[in-house]
N, CA, C, O and CB atoms as a CASP TS submission, in Angstrom:
PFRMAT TS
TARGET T0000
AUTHOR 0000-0000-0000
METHOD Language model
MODEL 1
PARENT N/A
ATOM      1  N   UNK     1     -37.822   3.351   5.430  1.00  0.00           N
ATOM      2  CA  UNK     1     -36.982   2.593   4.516  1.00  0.00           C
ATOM      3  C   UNK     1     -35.988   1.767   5.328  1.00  0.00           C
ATOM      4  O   UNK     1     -35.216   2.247   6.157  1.00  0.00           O
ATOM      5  CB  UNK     1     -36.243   3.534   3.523  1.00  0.00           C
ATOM      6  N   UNK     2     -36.089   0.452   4.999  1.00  0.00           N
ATOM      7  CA  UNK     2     -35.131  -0.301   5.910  1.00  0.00           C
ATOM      8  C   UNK     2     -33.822  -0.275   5.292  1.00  0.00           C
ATOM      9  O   UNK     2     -33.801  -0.429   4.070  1.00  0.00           O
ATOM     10  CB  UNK     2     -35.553  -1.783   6.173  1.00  0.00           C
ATOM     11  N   UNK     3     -32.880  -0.132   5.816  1.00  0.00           N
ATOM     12  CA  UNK     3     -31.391  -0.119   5.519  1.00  0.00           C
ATOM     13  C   UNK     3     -30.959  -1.442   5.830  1.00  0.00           C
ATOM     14  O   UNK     3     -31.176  -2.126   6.830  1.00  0.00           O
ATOM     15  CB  UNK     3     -30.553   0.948   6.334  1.00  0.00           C
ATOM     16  N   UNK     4     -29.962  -1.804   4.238  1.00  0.00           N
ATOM     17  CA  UNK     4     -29.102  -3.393   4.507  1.00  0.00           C
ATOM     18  C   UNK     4     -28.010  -2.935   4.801  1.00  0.00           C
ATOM     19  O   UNK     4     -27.571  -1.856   4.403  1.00  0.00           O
ATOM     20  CB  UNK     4     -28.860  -4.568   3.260  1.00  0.00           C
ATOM     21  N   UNK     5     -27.504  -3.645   5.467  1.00  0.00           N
ATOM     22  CA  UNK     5     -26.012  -3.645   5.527  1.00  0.00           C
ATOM     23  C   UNK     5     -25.233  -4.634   5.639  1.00  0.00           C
ATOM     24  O   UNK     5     -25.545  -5.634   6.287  1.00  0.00           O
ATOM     25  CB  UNK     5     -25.619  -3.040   6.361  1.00  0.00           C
ATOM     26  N   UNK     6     -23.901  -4.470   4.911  1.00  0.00           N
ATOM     27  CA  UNK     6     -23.049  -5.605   5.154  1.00  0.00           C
ATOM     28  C   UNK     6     -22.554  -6.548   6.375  1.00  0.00           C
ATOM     29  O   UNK     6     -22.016  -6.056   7.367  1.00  0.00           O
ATOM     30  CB  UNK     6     -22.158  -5.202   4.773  1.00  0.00           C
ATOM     31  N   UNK     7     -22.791  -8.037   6.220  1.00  0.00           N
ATOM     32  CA  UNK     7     -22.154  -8.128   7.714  1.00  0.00           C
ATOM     33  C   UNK     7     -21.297  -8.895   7.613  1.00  0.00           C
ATOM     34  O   UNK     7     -21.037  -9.305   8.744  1.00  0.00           O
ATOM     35  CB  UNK     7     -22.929  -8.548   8.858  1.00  0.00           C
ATOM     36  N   UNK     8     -20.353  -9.588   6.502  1.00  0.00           N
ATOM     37  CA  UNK     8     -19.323 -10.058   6.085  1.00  0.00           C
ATOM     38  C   UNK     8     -18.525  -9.356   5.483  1.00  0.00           C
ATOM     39  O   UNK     8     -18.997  -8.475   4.763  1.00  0.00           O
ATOM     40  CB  UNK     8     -19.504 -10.872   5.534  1.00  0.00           C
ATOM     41  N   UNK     9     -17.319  -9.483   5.559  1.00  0.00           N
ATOM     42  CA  UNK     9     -16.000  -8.998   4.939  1.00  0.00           C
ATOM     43  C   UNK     9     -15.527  -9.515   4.123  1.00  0.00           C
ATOM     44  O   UNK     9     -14.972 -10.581   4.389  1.00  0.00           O
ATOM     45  CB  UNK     9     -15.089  -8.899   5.560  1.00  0.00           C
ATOM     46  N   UNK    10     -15.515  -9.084   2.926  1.00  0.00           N
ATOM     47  CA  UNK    10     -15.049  -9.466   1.492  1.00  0.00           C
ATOM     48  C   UNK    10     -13.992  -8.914   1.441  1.00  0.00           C
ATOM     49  O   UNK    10     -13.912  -7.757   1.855  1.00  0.00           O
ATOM     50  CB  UNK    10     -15.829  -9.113   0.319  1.00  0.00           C
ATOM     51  N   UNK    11     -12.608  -9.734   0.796  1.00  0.00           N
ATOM     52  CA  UNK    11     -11.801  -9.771   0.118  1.00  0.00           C
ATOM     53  C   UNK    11     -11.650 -10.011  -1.614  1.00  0.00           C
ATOM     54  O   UNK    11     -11.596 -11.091  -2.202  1.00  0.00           O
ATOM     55  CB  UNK    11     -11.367 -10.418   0.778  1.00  0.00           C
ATOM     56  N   UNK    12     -11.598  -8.474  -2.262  1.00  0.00           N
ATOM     57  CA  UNK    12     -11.379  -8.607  -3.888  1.00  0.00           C
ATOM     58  C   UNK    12      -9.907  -8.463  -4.118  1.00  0.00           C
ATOM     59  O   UNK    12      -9.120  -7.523  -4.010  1.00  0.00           O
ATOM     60  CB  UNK    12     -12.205  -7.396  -4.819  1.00  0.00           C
ATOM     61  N   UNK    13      -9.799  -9.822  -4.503  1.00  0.00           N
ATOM     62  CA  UNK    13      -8.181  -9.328  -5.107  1.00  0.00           C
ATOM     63  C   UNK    13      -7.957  -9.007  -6.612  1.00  0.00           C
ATOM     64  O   UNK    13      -8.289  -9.624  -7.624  1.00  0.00           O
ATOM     65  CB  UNK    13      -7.062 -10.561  -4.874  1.00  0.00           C
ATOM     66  N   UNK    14      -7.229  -7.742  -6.413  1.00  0.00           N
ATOM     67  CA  UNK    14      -7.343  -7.064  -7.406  1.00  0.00           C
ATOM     68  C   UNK    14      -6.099  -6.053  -7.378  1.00  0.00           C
ATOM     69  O   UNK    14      -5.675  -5.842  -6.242  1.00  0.00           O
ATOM     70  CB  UNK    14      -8.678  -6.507  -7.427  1.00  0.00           C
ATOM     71  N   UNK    15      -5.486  -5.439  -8.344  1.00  0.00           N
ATOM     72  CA  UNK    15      -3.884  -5.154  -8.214  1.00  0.00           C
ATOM     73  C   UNK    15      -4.119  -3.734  -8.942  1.00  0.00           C
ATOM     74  O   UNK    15      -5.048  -3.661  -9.747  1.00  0.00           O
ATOM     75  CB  UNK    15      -2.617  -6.421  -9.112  1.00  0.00           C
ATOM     76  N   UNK    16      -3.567  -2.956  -8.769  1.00  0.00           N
ATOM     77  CA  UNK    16      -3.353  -1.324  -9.768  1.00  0.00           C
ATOM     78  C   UNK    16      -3.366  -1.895 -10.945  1.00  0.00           C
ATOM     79  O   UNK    16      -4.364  -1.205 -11.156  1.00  0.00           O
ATOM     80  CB  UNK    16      -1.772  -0.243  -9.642  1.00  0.00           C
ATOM     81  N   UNK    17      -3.229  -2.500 -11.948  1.00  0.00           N
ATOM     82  CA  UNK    17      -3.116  -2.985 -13.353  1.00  0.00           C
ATOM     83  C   UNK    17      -4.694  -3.671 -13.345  1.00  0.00           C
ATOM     84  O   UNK    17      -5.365  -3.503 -14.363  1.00  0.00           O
ATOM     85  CB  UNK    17      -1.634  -4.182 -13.665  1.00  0.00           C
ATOM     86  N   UNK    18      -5.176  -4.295 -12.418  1.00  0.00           N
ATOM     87  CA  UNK    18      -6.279  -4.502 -12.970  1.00  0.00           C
ATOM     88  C   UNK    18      -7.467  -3.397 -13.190  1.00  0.00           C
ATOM     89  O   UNK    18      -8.448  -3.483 -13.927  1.00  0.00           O
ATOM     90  CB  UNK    18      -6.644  -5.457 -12.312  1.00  0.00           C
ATOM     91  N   UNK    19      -7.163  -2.578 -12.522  1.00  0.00           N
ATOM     92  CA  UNK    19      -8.070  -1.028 -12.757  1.00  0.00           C
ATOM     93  C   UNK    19      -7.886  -0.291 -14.106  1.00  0.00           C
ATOM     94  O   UNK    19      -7.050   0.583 -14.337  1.00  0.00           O
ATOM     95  CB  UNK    19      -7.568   0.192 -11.605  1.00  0.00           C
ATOM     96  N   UNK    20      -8.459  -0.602 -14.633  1.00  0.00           N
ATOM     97  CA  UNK    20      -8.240   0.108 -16.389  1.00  0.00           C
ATOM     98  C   UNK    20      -8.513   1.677 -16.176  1.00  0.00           C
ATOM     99  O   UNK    20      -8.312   2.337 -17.196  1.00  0.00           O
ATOM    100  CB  UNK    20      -9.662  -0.591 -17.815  1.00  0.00           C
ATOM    101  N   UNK    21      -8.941   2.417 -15.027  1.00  0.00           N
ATOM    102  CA  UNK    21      -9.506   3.739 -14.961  1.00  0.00           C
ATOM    103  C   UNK    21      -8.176   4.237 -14.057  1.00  0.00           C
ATOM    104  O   UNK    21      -8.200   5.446 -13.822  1.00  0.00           O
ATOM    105  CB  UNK    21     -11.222   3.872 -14.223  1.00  0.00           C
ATOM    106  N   UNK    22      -7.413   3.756 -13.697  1.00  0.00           N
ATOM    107  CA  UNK    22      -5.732   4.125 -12.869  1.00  0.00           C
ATOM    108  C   UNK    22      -5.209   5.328 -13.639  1.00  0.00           C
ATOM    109  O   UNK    22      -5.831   5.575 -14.672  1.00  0.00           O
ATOM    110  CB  UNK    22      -4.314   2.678 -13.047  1.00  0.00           C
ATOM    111  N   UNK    23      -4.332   6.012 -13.382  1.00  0.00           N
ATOM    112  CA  UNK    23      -3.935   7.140 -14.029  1.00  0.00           C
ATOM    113  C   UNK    23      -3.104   6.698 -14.071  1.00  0.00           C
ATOM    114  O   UNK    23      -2.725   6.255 -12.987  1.00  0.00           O
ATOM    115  CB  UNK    23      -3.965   8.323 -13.725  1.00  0.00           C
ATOM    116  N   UNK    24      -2.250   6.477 -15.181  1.00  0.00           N
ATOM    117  CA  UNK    24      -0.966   6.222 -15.709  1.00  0.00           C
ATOM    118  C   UNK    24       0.263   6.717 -15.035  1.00  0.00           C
ATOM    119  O   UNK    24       1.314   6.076 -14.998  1.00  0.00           O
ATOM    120  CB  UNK    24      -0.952   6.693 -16.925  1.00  0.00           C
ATOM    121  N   UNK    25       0.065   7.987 -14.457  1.00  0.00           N
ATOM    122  CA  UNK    25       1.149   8.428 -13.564  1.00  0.00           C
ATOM    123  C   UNK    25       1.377   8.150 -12.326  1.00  0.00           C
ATOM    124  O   UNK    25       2.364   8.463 -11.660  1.00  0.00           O
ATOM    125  CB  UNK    25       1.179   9.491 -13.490  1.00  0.00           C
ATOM    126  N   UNK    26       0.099   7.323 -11.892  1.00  0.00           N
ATOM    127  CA  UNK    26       0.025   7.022 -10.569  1.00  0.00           C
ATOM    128  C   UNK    26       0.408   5.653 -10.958  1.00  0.00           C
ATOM    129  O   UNK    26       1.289   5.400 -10.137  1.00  0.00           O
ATOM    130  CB  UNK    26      -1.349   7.313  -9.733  1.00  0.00           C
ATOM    131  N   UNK    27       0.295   4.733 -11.628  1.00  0.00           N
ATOM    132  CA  UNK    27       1.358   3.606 -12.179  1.00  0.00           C
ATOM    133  C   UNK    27       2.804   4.098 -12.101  1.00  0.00           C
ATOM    134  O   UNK    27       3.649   3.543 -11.399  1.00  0.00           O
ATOM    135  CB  UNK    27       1.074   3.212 -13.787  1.00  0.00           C
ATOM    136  N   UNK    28       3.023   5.093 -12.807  1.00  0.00           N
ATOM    137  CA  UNK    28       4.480   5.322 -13.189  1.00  0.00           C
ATOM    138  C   UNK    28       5.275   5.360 -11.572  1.00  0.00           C
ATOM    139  O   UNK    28       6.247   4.646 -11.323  1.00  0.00           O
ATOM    140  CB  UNK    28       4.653   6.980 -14.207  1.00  0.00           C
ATOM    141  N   UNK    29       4.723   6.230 -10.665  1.00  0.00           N
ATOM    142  CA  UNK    29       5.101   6.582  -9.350  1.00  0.00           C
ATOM    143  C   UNK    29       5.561   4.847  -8.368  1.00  0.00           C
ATOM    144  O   UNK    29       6.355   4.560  -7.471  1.00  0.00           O
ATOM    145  CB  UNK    29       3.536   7.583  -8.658  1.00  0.00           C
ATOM    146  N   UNK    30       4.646   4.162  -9.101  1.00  0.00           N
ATOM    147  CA  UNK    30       4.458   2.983  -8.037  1.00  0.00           C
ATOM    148  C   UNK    30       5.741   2.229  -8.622  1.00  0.00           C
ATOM    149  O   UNK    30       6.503   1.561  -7.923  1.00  0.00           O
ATOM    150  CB  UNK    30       2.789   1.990  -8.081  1.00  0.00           C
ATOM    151  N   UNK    31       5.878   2.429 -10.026  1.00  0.00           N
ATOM    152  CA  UNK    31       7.215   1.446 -10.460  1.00  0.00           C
ATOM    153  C   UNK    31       8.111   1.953  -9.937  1.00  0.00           C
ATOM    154  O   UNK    31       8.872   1.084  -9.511  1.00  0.00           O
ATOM    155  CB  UNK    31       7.661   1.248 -11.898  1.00  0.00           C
ATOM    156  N   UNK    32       8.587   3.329  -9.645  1.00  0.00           N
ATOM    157  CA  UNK    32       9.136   4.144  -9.512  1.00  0.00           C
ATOM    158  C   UNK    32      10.109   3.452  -7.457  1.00  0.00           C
ATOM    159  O   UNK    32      11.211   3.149  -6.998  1.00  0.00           O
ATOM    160  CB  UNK    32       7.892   5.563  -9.864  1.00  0.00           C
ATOM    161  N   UNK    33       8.917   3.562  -7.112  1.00  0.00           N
ATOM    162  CA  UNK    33       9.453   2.969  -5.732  1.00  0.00           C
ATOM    163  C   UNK    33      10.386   1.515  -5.610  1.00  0.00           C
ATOM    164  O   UNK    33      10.472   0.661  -6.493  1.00  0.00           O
ATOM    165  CB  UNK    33       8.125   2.706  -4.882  1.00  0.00           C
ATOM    166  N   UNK    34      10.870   1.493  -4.635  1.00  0.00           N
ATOM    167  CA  UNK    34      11.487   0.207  -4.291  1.00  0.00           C
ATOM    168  C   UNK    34      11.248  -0.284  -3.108  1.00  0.00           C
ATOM    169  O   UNK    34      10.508   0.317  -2.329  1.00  0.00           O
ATOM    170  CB  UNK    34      12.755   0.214  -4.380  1.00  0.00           C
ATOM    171  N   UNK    35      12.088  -1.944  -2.655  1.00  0.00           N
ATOM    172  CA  UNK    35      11.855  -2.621  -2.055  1.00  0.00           C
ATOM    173  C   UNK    35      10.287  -2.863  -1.480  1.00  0.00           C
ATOM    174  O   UNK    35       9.425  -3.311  -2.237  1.00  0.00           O
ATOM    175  CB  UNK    35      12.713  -2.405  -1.440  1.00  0.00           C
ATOM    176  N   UNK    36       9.989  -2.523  -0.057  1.00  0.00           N
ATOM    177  CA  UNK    36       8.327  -3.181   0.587  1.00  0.00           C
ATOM    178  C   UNK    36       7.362  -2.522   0.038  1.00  0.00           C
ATOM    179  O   UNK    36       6.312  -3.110  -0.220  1.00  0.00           O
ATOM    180  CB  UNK    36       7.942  -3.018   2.258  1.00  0.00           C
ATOM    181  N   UNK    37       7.498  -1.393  -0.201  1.00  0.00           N
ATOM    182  CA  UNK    37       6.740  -0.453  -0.995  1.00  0.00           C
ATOM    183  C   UNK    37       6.619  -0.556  -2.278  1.00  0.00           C
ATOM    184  O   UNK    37       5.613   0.051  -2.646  1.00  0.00           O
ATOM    185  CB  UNK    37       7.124   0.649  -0.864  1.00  0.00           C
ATOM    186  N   UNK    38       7.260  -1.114  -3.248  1.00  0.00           N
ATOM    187  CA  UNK    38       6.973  -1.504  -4.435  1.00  0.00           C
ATOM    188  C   UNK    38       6.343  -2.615  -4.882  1.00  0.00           C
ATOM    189  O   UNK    38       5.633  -2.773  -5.875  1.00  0.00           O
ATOM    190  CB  UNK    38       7.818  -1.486  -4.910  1.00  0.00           C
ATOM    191  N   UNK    39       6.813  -3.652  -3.713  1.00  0.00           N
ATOM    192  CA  UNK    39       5.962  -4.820  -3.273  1.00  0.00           C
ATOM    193  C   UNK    39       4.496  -4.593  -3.705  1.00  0.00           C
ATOM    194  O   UNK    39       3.872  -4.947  -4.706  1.00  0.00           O
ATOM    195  CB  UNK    39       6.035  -5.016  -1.678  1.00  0.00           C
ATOM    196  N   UNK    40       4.136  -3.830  -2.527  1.00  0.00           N
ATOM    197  CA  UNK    40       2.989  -3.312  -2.024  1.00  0.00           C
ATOM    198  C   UNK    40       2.231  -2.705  -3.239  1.00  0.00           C
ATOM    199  O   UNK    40       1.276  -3.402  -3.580  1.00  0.00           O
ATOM    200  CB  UNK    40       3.293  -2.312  -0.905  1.00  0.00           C
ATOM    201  N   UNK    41       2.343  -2.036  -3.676  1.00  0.00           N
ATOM    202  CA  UNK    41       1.599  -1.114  -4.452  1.00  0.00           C
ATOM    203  C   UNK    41       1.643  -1.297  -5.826  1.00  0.00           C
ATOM    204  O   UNK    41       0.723  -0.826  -6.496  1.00  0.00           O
ATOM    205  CB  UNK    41       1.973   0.125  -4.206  1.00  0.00           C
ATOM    206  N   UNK    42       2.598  -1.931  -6.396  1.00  0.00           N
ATOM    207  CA  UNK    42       3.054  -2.495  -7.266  1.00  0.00           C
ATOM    208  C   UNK    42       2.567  -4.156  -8.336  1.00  0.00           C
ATOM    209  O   UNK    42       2.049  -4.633  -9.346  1.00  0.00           O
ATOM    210  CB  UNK    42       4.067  -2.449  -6.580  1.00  0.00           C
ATOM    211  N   UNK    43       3.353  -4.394  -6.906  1.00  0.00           N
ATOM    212  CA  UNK    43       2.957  -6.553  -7.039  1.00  0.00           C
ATOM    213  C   UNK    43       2.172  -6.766  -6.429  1.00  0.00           C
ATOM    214  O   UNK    43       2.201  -7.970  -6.176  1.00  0.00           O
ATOM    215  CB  UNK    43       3.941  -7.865  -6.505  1.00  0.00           C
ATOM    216  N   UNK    44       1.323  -6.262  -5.938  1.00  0.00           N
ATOM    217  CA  UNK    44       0.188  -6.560  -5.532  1.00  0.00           C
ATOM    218  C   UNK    44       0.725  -7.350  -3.588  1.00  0.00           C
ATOM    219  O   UNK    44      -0.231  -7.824  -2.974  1.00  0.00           O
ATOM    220  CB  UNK    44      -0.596  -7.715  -6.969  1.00  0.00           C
ATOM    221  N   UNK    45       1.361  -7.376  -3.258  1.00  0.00           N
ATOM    222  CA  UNK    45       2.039  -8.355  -2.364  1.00  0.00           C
ATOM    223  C   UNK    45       2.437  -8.042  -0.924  1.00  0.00           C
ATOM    224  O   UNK    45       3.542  -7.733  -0.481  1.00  0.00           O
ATOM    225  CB  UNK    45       3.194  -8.718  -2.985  1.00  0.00           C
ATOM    226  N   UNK    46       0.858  -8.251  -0.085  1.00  0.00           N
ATOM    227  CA  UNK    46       0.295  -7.391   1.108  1.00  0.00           C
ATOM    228  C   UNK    46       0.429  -8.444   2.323  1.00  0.00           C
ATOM    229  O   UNK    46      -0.280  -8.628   3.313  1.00  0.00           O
ATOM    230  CB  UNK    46      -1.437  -6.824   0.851  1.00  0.00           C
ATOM    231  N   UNK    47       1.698  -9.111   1.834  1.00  0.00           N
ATOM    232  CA  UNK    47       2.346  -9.740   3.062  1.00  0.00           C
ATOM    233  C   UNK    47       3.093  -9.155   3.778  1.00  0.00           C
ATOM    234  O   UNK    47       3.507  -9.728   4.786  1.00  0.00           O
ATOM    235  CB  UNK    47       2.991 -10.678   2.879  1.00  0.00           C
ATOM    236  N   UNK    48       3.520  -7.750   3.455  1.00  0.00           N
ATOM    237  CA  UNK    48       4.329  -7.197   4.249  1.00  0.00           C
ATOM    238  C   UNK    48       4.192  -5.944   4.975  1.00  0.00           C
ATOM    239  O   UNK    48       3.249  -5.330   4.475  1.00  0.00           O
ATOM    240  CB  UNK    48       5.207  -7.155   3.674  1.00  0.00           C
ATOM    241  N   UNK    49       4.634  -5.393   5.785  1.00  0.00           N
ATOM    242  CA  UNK    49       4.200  -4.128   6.856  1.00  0.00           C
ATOM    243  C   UNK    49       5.402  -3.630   7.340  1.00  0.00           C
ATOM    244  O   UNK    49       6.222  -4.273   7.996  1.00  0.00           O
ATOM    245  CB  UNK    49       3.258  -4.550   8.216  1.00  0.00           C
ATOM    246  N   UNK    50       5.493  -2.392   6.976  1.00  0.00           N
ATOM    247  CA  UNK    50       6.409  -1.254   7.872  1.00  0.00           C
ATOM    248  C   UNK    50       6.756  -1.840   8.893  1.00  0.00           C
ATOM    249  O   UNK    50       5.855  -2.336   9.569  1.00  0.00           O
ATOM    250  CB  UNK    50       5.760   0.073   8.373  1.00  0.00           C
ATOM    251  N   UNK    51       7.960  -1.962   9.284  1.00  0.00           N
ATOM    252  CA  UNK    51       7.994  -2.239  11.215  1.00  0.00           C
ATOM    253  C   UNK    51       7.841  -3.309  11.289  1.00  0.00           C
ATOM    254  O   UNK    51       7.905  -3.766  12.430  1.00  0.00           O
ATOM    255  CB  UNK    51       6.905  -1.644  12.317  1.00  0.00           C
ATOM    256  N   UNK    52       7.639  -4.004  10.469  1.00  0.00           N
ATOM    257  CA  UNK    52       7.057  -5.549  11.085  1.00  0.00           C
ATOM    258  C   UNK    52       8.265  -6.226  11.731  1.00  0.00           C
ATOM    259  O   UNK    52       9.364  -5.698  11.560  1.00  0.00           O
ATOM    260  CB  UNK    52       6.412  -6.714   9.769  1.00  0.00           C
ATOM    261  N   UNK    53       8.175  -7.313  12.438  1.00  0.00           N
ATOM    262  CA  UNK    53       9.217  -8.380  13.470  1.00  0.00           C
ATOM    263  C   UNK    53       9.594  -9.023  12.129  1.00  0.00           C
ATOM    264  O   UNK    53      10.611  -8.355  11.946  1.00  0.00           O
ATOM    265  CB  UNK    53       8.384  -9.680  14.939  1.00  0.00           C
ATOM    266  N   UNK    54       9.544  -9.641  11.302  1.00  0.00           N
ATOM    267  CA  UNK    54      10.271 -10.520  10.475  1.00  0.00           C
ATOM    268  C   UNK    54       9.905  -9.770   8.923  1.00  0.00           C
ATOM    269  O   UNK    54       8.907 -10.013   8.245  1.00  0.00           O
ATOM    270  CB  UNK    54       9.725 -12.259  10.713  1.00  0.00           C
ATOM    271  N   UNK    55      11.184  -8.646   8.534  1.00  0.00           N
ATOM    272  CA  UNK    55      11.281  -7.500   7.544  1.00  0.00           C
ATOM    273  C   UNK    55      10.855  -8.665   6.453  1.00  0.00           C
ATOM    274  O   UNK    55       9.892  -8.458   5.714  1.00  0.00           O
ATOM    275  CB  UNK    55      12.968  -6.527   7.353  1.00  0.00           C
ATOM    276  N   UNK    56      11.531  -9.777   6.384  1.00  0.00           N
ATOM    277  CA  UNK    56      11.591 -10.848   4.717  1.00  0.00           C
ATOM    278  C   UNK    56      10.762 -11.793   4.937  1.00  0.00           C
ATOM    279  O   UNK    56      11.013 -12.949   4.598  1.00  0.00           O
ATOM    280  CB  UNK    56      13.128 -11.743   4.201  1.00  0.00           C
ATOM    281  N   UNK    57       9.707 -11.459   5.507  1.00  0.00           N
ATOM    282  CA  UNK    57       8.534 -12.636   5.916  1.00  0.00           C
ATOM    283  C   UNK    57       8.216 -12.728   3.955  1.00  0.00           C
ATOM    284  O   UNK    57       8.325 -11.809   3.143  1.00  0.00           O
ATOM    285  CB  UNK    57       6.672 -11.837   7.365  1.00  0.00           C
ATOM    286  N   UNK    58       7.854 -14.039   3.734  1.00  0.00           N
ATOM    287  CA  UNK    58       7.723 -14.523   2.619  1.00  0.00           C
ATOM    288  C   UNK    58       6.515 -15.782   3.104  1.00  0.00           C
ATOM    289  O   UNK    58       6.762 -16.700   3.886  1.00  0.00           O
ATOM    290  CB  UNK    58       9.258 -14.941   1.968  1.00  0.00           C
ATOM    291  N   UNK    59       5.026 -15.505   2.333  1.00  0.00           N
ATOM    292  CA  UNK    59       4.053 -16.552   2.580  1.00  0.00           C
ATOM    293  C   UNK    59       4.495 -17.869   2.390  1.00  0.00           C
ATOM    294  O   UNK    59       4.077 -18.634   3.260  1.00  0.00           O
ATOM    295  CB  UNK    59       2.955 -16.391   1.806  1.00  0.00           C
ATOM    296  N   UNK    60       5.298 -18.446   1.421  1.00  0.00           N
ATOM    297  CA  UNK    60       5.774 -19.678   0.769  1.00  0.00           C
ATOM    298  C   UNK    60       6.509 -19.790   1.423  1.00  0.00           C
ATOM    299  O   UNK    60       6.985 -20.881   1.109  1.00  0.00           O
ATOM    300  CB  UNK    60       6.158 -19.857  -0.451  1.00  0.00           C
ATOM    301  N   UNK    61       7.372 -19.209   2.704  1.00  0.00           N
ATOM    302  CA  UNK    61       8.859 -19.967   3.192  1.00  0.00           C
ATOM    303  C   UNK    61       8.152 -20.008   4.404  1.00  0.00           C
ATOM    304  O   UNK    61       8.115 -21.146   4.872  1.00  0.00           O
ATOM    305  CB  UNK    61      10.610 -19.124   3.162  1.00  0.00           C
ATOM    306  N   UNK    62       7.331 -18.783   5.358  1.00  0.00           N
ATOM    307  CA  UNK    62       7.240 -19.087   6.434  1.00  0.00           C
ATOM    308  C   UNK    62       5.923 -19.007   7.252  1.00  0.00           C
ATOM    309  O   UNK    62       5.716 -18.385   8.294  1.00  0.00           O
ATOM    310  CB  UNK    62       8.096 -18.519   6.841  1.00  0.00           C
ATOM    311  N   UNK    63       4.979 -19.881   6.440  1.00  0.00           N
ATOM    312  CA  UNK    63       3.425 -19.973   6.382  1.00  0.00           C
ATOM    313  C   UNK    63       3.341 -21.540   5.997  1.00  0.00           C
ATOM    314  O   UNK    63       3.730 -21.834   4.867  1.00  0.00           O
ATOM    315  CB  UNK    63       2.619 -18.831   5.142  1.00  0.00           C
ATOM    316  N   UNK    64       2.773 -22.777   7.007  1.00  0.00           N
ATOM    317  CA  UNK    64       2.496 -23.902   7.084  1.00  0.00           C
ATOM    318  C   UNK    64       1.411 -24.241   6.564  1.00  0.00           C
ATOM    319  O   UNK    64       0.428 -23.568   6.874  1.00  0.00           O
ATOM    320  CB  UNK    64       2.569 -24.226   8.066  1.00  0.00           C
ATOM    321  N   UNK    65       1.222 -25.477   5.534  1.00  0.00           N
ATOM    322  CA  UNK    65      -0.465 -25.418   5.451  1.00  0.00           C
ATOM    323  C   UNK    65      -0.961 -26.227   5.950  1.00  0.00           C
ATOM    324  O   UNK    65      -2.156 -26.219   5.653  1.00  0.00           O
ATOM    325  CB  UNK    65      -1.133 -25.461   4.321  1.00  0.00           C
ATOM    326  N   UNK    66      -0.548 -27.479   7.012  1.00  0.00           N
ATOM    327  CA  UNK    66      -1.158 -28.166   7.823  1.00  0.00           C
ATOM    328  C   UNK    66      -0.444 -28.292   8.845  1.00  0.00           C
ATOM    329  O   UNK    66       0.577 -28.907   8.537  1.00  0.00           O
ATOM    330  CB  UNK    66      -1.542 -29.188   7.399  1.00  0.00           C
ATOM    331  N   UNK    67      -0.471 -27.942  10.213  1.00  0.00           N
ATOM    332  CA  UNK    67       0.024 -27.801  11.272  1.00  0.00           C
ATOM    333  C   UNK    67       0.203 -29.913  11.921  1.00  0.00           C
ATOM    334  O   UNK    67      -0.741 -30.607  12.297  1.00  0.00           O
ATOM    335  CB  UNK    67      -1.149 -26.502  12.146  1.00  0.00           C
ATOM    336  N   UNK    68       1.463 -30.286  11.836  1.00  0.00           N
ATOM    337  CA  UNK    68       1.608 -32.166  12.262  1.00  0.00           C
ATOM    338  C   UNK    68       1.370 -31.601  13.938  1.00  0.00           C
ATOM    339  O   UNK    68       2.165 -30.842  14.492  1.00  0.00           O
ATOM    340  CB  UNK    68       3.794 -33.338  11.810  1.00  0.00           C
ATOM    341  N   UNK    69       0.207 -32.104  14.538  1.00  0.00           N
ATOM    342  CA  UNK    69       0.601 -32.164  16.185  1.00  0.00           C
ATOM    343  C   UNK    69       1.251 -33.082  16.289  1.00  0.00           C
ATOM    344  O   UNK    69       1.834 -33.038  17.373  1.00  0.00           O
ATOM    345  CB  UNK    69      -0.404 -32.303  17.251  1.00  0.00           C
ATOM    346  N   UNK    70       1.556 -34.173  15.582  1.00  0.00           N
ATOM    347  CA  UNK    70       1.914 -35.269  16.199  1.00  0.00           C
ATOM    348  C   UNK    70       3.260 -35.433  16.285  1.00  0.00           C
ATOM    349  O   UNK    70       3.796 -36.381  16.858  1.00  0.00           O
ATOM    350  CB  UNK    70       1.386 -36.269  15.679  1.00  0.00           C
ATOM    351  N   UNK    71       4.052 -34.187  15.517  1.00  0.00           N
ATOM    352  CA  UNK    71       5.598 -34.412  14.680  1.00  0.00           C
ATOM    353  C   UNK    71       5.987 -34.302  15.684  1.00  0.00           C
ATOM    354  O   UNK    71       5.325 -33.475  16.312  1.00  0.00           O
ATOM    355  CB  UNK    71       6.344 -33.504  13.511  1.00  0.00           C
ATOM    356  N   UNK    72       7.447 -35.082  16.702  1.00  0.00           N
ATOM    357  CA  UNK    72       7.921 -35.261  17.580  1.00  0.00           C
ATOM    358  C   UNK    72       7.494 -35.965  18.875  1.00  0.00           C
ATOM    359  O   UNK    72       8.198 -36.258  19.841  1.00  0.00           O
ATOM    360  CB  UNK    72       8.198 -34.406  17.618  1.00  0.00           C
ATOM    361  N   UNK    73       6.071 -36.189  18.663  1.00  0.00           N
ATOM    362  CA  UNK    73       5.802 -36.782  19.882  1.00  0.00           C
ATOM    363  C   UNK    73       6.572 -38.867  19.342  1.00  0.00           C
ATOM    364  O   UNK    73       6.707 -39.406  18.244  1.00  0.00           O
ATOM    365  CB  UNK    73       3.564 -36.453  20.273  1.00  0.00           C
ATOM    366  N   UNK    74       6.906 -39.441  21.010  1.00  0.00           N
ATOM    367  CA  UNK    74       7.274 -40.812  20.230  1.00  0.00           C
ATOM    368  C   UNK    74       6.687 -41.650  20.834  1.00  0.00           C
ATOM    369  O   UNK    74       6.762 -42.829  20.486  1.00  0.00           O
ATOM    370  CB  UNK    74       8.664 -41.274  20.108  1.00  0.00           C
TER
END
């Protein structure tokens, strides 16, 4: 029997509220938390990491979507 296997990495985005089979208490726990951790588990919002170098990294303030090489050159 030949075996498939995956050889790309998929990303499903998908949040604790979209799981209709979640245990309600394991919701309740997640509201329950605060700040990066509520983020996280909560808002769905996996921009952020324990320990990280920049604690208030925010995708919209400090994430470019087209890099100017040219900005400053004259």
């Amino acid at each position: 029997m030949l075996k498939r296997r995956e050889t790309d990495t998929r990303f499903i985005p998908a949040g604790v509220t979209d799981n209709r089979w979640n245990n309600p208490d394991y919701v309740r726990v997640l509201e329950g938390l605060t700040g990066w951790q509520k983020r996280a588990g909560l808002d769905d919002d996996w921009d952020i990491a324990a320990g990280q170098h920049i604690t208030n990294f925010r995708h919209e303030v400090h994430v470019v979507a087209a890099l100017d090489d040219t900005r400053g050159v004259e």
